[in-house]
N, C-alpha and C positions, 0 to 999 in steps of 0.2 A: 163776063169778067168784071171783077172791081179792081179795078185802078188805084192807088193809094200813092201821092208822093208824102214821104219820112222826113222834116227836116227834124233830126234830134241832135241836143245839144247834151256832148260828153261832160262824162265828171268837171275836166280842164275846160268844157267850153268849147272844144273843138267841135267843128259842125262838119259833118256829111250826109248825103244825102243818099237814100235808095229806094228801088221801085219794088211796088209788093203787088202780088196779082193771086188773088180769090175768087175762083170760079163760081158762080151763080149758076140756078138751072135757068135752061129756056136760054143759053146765051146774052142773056142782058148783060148789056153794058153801064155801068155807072162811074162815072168820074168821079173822086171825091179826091177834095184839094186839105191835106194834116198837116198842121204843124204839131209836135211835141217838144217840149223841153223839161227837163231834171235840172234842178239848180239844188248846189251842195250843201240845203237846209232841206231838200230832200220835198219842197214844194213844187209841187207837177202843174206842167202850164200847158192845157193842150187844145186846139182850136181846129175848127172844122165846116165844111157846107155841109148842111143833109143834100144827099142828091132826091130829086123832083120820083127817083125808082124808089124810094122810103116813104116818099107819103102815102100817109095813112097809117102807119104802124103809130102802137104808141111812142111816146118819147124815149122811156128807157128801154124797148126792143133795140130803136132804130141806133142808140149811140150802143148798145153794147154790140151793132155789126160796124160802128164804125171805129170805136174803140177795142179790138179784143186782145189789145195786152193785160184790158182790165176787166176782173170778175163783175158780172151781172150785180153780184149785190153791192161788189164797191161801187159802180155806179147809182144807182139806186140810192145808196149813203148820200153820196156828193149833189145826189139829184133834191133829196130829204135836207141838205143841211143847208141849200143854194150857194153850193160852188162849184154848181155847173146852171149855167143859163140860157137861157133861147133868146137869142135877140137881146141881152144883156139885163133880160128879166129873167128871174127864177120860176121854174114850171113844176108843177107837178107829174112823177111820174106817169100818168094813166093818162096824160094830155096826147092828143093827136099830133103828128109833124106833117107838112106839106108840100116838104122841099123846097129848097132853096134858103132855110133859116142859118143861120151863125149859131155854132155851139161853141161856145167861152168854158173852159172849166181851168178854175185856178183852185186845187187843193194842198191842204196845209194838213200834212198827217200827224195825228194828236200820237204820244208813247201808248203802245196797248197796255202794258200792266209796268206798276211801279220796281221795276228792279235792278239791281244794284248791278253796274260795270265793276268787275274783279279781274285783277292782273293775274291771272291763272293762265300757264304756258297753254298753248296749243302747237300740236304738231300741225301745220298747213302741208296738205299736199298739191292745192291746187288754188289758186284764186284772180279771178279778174274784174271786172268793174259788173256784173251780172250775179257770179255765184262763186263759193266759198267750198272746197271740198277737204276735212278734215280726218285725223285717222285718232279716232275716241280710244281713249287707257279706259282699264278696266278700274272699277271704282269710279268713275267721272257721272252722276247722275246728268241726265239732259235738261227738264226741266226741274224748275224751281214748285216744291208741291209742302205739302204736310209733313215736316220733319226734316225739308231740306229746300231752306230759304235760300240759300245761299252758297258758293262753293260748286256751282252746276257749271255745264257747259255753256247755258243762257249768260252769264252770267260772263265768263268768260271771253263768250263773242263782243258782248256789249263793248267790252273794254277792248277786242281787238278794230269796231267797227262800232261806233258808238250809233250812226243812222239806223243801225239793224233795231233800235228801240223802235221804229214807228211802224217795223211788219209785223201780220202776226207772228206769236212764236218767236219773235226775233228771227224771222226768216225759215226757222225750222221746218220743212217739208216731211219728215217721217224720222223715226227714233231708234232709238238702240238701248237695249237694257243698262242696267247701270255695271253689270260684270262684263257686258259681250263689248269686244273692242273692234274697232275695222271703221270700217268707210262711210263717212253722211255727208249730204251735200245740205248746203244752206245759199236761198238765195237772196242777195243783196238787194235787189230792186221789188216794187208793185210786179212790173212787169215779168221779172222771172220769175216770182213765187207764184203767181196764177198759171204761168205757161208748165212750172216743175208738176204744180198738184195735179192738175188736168192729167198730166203726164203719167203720173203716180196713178189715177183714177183708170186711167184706159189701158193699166197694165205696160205702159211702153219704156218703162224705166228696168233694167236688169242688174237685181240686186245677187249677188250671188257668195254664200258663206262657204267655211270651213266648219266643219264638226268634229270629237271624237265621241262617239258613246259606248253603253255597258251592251257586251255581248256580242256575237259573231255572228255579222248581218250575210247572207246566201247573196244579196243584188238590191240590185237601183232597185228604184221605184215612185210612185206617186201615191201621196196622201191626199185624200181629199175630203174631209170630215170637217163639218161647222164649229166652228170657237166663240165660247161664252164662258160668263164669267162663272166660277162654280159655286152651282147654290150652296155649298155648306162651307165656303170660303170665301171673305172676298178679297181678301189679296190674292187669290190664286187666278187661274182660266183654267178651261173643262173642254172636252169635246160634251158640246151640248146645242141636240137637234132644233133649236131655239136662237141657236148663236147665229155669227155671220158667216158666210161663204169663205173657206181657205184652201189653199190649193199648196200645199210642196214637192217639189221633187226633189230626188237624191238621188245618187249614184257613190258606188267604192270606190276610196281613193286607194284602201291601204288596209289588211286584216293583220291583226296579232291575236294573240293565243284568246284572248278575253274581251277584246275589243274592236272597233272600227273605227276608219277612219270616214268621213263621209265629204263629197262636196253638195254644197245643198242651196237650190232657185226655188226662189219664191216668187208667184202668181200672184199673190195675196200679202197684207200686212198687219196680220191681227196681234195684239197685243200678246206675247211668250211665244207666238207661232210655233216656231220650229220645236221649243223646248217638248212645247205641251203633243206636236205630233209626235217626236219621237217618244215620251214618255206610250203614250198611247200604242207603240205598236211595240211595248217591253225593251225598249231600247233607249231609254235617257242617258242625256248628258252625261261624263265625265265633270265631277262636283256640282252636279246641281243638285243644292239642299232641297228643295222647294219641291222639284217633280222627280228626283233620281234616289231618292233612299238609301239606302248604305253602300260603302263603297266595295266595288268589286276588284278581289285580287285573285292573278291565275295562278293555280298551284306551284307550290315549290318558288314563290317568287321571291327574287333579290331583295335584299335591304334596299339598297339605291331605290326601284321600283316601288315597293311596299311607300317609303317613306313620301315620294313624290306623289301618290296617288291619294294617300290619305291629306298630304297638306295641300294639295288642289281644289281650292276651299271656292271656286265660281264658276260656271258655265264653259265648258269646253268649246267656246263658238266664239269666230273671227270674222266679220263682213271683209272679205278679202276679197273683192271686184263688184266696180260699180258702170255699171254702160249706159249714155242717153244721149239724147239729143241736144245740144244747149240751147238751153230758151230762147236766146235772140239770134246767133251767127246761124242756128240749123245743123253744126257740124256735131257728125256723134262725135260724142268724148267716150276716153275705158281709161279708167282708173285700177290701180291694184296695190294692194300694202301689204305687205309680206309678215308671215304670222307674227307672232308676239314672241319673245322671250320665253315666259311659261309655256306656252302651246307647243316651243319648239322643243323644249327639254321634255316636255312628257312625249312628245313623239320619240325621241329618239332614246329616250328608257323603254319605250315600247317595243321599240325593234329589237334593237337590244337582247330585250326578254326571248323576244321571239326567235331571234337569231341562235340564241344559246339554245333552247329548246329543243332546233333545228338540226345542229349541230351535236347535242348531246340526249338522244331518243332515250 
């Protein structure tokens, strides 16, 4: 087991303390005595003994098993830039340890990219001194890219959480298209954004959407076809045997005459995911220009219906439940935000249609 006493010091300065215990093979036991502290210019003060069961690793193995709120390479950085030291000297990472040394690191995190805090509303559904859980409008791009400086959701945070300048991303852990609305978490600290990705990377975060798309689906199911970007587009994605690994499921939530309604988890987080598998199996989105083509109306259908379908001019897709572990307390959290305005008026012209159909054979 390793041993770890926490003295971390709160946002306010408030100090407590707790015990963490990380099982080793072979039952070895190592004592190792941490201090950490965050001070509210977001400079991390963190102090340490290598215990005498670390000698011989190199330097930067042995602090990223003493440190693992922090990523390998941020270590490595602060090991590269000497604000982290041995013995109050600066080492190089591939240096041997032999227990019993002081690790001193006092790091001063620089802004990752130059961009501008903007008083742009956020709807917050969740927030505490670790992570940030927001429910994204459609039209809100995420990041700041090529034709959209400014006006994003980065942008936005900055000014709700001006520290969030010195993570990457501005703390952002994974995106949402700039039409689909629902649920992203952002986290506030080093330490939560390395413990989310990780998180993100082993699958253990449950993202879970709302769909409607074209056509009348029979049943659930799983997709499981690679995503790349498509060679004769490149603003689009493809299913292409060259791409990455993606995984969706889906299941009916709700059929009308011409459509479905879908609830849809993702395994995977590839750039259009969802759009591009539904498109792939003849079933795309409701107003998606990009992979859904012209829009689909059930015969005989109402003005009211006719008019809503045509002017449903973005992605019929809601991140509507988010479940994880929170990076630092351990407790799961489940988040949910209830569809959107548009999403619920095309639902219920759906029915609607479908009802009357029902109704009048």
């Amino acid at each position: 087991m390793i041993k770890m006493w926490y003295t971390l010091s709160t946002w306010f300065f408030g100090i407590y303390d707790a015990e963490f215990f990380v099982r080793k093979p072979k039952s070895h036991v190592l004592r190792v005595q941490l201090y950490t502290m965050n001070y509210p210019d977001q400079t991390i003060i963190l102090k340490a003994i290598v215990p005498v069961e670390l000698g011989g690793k190199r330097l930067d193995q042995a602090v990223a098993q003493l440190f693992p709120d922090y990523s390998r390479s941020r270590l490595q950085q602060w090991i590269k830039d000497g604000q982290l030291k041995v013995n109050g000297v600066a080492e190089k990472a591939k240096s041997l340890v032999h227990g019993g040394e002081q690790i001193d690191i006092e790091a001063h995190p620089i802004a990752q990219e130059n961009w501008a805090a903007q008083d742009i509303p956020l709807q917050v559904i969740y927030e505490d001194d670790d992570v940030l859980v927001i429910n994204k409008p459609a039209g809100l791009v995420v990041h700041p890219a090529a034709g959209n400086f400014d006006n994003t959701l980065v942008n936005a945070l900055l000014h709700h959480a001006p520290t969030l300048t010195h993570l990457p991303r501005a703390g952002i852990v994974h995106r949402l298209d700039k039409d689909t609305t629902g649920l992203l978490i952002v986290a506030k600290t080093l330490a939560a954004h390395t413990h989310l990705v990780a998180a993100l990377q082993a699958r253990n975060i449950t993202r879970e959407y709302e769909c409607i798309v074209n056509g009348v689906m029979v049943s659930g199911g799983t997709i499981d076809e690679p995503i790349g970007r498509n060679p004769h587009d490149r603003l689009k994605q493809a299913i292409n045997q060259n791409g990455k690994p993606a995984v969706t499921h889906y299941r009916v939530i709700e059929r009308y005459r011409r459509h479905t309604r879908l609830q849809v988890n993702l395994e995977t987080g590839r750039t259009h995911q969802i759009r591009v598998h539904m498109a792939h199996l003849h079933h795309p989105l409701i107003g998606d220009t990009t992979y859904g083509g012209r829009v689909l109306l059930p015969p005989q259908a109402s003005l009211e219906l006719t008019t809503v379908l045509r002017q449903f001019k973005r992605q019929a897709l809601h991140a509507r439940k988010l479940v994880l572990e929170h990076p630092i307390s351990k407790k799961t959290m489940c988040w949910e935000a209830e569809l959107p305005t548009d999403m619920q008026m095309l639902i219920h012209v759906l029915q609607e249609d479908t009802h009357h159909a029902t109704d009048n054979p």
